[in-house]
Backbone as CSV, one residue per row, in Angstrom:
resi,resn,N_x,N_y,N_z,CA_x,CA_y,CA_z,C_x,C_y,C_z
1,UNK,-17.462,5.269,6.111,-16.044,4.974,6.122,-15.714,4.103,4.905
2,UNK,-14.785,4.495,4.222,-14.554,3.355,2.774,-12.990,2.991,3.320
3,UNK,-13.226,1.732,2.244,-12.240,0.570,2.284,-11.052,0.646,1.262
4,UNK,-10.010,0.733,1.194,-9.345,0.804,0.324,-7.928,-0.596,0.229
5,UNK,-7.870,-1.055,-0.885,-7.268,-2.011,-1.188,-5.367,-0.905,-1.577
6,UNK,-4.334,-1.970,-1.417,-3.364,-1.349,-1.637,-3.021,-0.624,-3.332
7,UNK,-4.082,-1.571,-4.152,-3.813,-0.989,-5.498,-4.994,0.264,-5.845
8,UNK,-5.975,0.491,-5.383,-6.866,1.881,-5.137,-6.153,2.781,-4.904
9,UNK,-5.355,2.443,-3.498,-4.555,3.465,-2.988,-3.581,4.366,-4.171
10,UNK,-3.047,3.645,-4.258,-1.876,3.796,-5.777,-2.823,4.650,-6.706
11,UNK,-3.543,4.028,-7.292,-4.114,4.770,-8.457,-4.903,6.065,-8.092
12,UNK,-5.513,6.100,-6.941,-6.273,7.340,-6.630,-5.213,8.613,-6.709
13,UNK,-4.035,7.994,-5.645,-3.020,8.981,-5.879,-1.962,9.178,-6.459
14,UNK,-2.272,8.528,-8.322,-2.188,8.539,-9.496,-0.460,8.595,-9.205
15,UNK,-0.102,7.572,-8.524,1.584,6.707,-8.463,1.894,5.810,-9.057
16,UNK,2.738,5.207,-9.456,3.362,3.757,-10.207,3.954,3.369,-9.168
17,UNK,3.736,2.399,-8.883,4.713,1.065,-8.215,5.863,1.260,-7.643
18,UNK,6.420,2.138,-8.888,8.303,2.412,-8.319,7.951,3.498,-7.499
19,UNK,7.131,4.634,-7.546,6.900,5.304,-6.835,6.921,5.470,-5.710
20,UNK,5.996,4.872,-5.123,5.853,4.201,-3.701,6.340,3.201,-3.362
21,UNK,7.218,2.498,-4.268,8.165,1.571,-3.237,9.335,2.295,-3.145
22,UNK,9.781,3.313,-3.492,10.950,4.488,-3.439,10.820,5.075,-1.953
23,UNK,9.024,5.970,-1.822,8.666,6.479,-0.902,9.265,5.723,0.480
24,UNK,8.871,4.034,0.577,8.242,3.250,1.346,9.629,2.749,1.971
25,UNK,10.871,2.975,0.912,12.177,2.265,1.136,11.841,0.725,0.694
26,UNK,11.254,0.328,0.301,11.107,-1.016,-0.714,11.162,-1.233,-1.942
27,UNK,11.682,-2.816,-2.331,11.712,-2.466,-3.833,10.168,-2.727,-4.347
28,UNK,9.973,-2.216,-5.925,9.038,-2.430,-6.564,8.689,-3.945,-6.481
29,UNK,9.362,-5.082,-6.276,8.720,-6.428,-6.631,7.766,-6.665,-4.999
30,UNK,8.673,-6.144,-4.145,7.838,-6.285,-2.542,6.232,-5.583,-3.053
31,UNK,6.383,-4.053,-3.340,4.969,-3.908,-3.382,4.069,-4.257,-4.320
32,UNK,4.479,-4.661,-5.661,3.373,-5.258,-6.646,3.055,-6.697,-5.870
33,UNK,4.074,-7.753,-4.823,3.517,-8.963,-4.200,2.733,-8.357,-2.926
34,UNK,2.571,-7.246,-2.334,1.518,-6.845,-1.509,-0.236,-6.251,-2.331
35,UNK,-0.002,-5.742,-3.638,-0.405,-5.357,-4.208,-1.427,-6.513,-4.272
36,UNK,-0.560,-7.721,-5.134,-1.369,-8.660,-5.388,-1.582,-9.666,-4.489
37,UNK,-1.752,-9.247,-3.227,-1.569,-10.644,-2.126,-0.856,-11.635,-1.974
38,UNK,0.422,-11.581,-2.710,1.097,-12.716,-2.814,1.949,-12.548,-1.599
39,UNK,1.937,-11.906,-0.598,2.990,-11.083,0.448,2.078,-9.839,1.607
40,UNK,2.453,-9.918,2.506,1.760,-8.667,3.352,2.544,-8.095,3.904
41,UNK,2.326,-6.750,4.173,3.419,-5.891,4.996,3.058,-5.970,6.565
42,UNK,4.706,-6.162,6.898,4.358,-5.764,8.180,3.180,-4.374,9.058
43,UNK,3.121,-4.661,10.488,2.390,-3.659,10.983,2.808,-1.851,10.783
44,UNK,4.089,-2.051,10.720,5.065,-0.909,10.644,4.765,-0.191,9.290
45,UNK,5.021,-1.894,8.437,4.692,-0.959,6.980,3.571,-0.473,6.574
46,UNK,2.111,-1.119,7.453,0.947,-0.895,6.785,0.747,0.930,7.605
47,UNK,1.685,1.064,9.018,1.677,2.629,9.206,2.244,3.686,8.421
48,UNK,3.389,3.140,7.806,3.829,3.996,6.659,3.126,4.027,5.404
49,UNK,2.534,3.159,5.636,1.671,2.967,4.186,0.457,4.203,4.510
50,UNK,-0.439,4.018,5.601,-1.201,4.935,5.881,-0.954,6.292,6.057
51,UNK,-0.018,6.414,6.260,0.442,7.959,6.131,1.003,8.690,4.926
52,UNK,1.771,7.793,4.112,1.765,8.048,2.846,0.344,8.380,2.095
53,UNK,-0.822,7.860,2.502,-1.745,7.855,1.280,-2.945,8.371,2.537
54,UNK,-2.432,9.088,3.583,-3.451,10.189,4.323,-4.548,8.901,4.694
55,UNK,-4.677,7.501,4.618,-5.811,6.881,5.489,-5.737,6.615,6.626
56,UNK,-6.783,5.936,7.766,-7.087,5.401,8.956,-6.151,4.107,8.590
57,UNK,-5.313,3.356,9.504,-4.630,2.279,9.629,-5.895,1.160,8.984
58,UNK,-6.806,1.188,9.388,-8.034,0.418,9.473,-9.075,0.073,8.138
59,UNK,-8.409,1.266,6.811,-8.942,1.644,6.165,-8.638,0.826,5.067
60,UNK,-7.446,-0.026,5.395,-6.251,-0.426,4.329,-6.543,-1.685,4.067
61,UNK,-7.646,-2.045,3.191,-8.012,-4.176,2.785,-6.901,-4.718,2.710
62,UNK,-6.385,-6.194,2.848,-5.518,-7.076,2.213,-6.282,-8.215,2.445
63,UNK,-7.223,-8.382,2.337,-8.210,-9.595,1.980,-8.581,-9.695,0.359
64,UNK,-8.937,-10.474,-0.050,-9.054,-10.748,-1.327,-10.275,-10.239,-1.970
């Protein structure tokens, strides 16, 4: 099972920032401060987040 951080996510599925904060209904500054830990998404968002980028809820790091 691999681990994926919110900025892996992004780049694997070769998006920019505005991208997926378009997708997500957020602006770009929310997800570059989740990006960089400065901020975490809610539970809600980390499900939209997982479905956007096809992972397990579980799959998604925000530890440092």
């Amino acid at each position: 099972m691999s681990k994926y951080t919110l900025k892996a996510l992004r780049a694997n599925a070769d998006m920019k920032q505005t991208e997926v904060a378009e997708k997500l209904g957020i602006s770009t500054t929310t997800w570059s401060k989740w990006e960089n830990k400065k901020r975490f998404p809610t539970v809600d968002q980390v499900e939209k987040i997982s479905k956007l980028f096809n992972v397990a809820y579980d799959d998604i790091i925000f530890l440092p």
